[in-house]
C-alpha positions in Angstrom: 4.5 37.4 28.5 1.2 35.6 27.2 1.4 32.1 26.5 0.6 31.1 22.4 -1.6 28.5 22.9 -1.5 26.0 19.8 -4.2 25.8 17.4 -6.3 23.0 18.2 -5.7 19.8 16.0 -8.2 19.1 13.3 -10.5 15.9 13.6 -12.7 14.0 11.3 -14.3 10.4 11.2 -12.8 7.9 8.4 -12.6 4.7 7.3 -9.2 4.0 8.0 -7.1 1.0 5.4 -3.9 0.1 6.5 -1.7 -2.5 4.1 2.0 -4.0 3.8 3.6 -6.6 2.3 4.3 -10.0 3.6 7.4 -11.0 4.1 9.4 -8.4 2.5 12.5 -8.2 4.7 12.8 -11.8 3.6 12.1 -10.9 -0.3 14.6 -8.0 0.1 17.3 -10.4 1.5 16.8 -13.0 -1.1 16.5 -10.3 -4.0 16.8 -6.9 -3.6 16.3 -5.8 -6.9 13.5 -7.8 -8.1 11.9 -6.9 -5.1 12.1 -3.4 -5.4 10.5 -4.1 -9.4 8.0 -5.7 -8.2 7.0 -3.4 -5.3 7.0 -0.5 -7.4 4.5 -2.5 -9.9 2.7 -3.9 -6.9 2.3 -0.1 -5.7 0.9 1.3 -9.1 -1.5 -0.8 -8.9 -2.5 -0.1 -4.9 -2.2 3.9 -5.8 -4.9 3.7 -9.0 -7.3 1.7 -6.9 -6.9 3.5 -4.3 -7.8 6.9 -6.1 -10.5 4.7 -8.3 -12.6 3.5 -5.1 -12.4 7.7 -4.1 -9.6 7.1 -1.1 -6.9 9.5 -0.2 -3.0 8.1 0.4 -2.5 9.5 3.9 1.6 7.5 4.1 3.7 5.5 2.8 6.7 3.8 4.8 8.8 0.9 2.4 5.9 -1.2 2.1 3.5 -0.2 3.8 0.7 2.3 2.8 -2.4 4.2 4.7 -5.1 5.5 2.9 -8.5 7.0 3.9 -11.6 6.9 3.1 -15.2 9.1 3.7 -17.2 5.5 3.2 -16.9 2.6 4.7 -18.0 0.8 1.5 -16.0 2.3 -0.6 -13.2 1.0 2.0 -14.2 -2.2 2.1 -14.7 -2.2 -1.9 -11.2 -0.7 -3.0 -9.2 -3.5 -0.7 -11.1 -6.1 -2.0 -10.0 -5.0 -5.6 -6.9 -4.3 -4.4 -5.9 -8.5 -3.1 -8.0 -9.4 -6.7 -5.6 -7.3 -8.6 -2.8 -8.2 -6.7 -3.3 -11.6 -7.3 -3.6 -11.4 -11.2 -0.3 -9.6 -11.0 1.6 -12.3 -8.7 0.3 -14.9 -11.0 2.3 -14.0 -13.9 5.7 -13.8 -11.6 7.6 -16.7 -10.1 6.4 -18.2 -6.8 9.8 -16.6 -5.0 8.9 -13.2 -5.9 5.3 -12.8 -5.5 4.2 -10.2 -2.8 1.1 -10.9 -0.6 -0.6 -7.8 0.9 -1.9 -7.8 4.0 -4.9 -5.0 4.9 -6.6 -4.2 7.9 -9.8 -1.6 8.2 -10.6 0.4 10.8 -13.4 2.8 11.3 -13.1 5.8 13.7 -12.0 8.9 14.6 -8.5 10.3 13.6 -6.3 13.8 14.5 -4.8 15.8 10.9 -1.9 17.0 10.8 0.1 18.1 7.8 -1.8 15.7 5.3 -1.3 12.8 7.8 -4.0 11.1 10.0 -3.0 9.8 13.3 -4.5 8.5 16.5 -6.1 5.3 18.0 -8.3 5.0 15.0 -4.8 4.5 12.9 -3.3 2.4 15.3 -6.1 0.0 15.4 -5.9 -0.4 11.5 -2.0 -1.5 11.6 -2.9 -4.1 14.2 -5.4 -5.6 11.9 -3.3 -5.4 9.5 -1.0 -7.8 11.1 -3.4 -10.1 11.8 -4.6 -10.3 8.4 -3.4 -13.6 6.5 -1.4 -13.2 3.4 -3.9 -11.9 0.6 -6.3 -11.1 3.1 -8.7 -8.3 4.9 -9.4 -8.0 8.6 -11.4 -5.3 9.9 -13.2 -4.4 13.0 -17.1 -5.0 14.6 -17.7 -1.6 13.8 -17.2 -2.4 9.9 -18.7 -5.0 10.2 -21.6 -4.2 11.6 -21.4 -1.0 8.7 -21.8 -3.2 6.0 -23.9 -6.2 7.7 -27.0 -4.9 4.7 -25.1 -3.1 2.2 -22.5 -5.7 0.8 -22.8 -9.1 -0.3 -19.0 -10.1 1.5 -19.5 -12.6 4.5 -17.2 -11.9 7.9 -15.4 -14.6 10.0 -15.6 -13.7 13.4 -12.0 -14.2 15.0 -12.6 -12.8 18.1 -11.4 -10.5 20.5 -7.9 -10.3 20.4 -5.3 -7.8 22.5 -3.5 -5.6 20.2 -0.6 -3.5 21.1 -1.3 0.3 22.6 -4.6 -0.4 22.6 -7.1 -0.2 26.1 -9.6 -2.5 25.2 -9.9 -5.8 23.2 -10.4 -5.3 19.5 -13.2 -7.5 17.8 -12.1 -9.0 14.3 -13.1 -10.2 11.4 -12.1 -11.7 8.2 -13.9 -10.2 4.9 -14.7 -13.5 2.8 -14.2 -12.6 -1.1 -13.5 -14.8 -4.3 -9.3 -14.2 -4.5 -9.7 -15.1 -8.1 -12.7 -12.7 -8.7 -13.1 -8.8 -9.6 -14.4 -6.7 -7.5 -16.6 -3.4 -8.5 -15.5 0.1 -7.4 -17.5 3.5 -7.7 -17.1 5.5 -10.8 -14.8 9.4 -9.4 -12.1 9.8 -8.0 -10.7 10.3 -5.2 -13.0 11.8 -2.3 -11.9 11.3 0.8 -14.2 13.7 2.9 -13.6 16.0 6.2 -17.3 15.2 6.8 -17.5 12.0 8.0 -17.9 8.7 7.0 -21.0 8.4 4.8 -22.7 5.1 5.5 -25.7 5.3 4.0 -25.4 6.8 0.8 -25.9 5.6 -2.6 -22.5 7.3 -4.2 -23.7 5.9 -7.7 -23.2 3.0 -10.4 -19.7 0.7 -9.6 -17.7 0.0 -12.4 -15.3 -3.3 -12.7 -11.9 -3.1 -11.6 -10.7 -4.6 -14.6 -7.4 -6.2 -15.2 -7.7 -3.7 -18.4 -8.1 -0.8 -16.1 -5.4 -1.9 -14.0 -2.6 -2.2 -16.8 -4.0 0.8 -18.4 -3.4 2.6 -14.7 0.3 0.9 -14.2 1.2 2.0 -18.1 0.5 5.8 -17.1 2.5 5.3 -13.8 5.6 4.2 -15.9 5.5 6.0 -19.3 7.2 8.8 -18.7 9.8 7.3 -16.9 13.7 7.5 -18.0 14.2 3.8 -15.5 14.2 1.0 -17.6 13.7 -0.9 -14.9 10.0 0.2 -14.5 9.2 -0.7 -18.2 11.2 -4.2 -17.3 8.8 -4.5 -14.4 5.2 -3.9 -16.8 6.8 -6.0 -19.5 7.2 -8.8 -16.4 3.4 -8.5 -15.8 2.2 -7.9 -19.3 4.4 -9.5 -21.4 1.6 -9.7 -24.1 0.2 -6.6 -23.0 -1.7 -3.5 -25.1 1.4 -1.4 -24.4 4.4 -4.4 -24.7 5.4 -3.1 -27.8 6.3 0.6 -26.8 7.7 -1.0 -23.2 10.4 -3.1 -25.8 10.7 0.4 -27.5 11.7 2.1 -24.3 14.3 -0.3 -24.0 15.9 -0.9 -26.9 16.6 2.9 -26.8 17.3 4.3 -23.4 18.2 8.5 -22.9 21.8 8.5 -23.9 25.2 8.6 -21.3 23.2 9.0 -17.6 20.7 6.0 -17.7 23.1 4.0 -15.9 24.0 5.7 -13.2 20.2 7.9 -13.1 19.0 3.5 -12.4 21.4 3.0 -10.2 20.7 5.9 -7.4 16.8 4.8 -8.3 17.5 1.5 -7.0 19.8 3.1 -4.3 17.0 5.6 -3.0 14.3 2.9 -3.0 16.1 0.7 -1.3 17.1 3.3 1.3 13.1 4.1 1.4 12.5 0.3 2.5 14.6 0.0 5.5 15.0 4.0 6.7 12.2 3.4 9.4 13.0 -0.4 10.4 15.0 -1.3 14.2 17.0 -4.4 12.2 20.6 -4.1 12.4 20.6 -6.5 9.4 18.8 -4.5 7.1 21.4 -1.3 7.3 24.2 -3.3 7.2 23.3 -5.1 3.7 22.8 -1.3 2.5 26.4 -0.5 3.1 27.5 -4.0 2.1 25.6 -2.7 -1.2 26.6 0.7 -1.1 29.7 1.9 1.5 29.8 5.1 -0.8 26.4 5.2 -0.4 23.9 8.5 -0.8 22.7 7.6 2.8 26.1 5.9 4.1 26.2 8.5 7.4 22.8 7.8 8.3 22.7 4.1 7.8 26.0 4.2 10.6 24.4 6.6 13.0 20.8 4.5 12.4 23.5 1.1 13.7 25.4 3.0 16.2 21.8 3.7 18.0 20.0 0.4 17.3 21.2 -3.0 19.9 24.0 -5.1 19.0 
């Protein structure tokens, strides 16, 4: 009998952005609710930028999210607007429920499958990530070097450092950028190519990443929404917002008899979402503290059975 050989696995060269959230075990312990609010604000936000500096989502795990790019500019750009935005949103919050992102960026060649990149190019990115300060950008000598003549950032050079699965030493660095400022991104959308990473190209005029365009991005991700919880979660970052008024509408008159319980699994399913992929013990047992009727209750006790005491 022949042997079926598989089709070969499609590659392409990227600029790789890997980001999560600081902290949030901790934030989900302390509040789970408000946490989830503001994650889902936190991540309308991340999405529109994303697809306004012409990246590509390639997965999303709780709070964590991967996206591609065919420039390293772009890259670069797009998570620089993303900590500026982020930190115009965690100003209007209370100190105890802010979320920090942290990002790392990564250069190289990754393996497709299904819509998803993997490989050592993806690995790379997560370890940067990590090493990333709250609010901040690490990314590797290859970016680096990238953009040495075609951005105006600075890099920190921290070194080599020896990141997990990984052969050789990875050189970082930390992208210098005004926190408080506004960073420009290029006018399209997303573009995320299976050409390469463009490095030299002049991809047209930027436009701000305005605190405008970001509420004007978060109000589409939420309008059509029957969870009050997302219009709670605009009205808690634009209180005096363009679109406060209709938010306030929203609320005062939710879809008749299901709202309740249609919040409720909402809550349920993001929750689930945050902690389906994590090796704490802790983390599924506050799920079925919260819910032992639970959508997801068999899974959470085979996910304990299997994990250390």
């Amino acid at each position: 009998m022949p042997t079926v050989e598989a089709p070969p696995l499609e590659r392409k060269l990227v600029a790789i952005m890997a980001a999560d959230v600081e902290g949030y075990s901790r934030l989900m312990h302390e509040d789970e609710e408000q946490t989830l609010a503001t994650l889902s604000a936190h991540r309308s936000i991340i999405d529109a930028l994303i697809s306004a500096g012409r990246g590509e989502i390639s997965g999303t795990a709780g709070d964590s999210v991967l996206a591609e790019f065919a420039s390293v500019v772009d890259a670069v750009h797009c998570a620089v607007s993303i900590q500026q935005a982020l930190a115009k949103a965690n100003a209007d919050l209370p100190d105890e429920s802010r979320m920090l992102l942290r990002i790392g960026i990564n250069v190289g060649d990754v393996m497709v499958k299904d819509g998803s990149i993997f490989g050592d190019g993806v690995n790379v990115a997560a370890r940067l990530e990590s090493i990333a300060e709250p609010g901040g950008i690490c990314v590797t000598r290859g970016v680096r070097d990238h953009l040495r003549d075609r951005m105006d950032y600075e890099f920190e050079d921290l070194g080599e450092h020896h990141v997990k699965n990984i052969v050789r030493p990875v050189r970082v660095f930390r992208v210098c950028f005004e926190p408080d400022g506004t960073a420009e991104l290029p006018q399209g959308g997303s573009s995320a190519s299976k050409e390469g990473v463009h490095l030299a190209i002049d991809q047209g005029p930027p436009v701000a990443a305005s605190a405008d365009a970001v509420e004007l991005a978060f109000w589409q991700s939420v309008q059509a929404s029957d969870d009050p919880s997302e219009y709670q979660a605009y009205l808690a970052q634009y209180p005096k917002g363009d679109f406060a008024a209709l938010a306030q509408a929203r609320l005062a008159n939710p879809s008749p008899s299901e709202q309740s319980s249609s919040e409720d699994r909402a809550i349920e399913l993001e929750f689930w979402n945050s902690i389906k992929d994590t090796e704490l013990r802790a983390m599924f047992e506050a799920y079925l503290k919260k819910y032992p009727d639970g959508e997801f209750r068999a899974l959470a006790e085979i996910r304990l059975e299997a994990l250390p005491g």
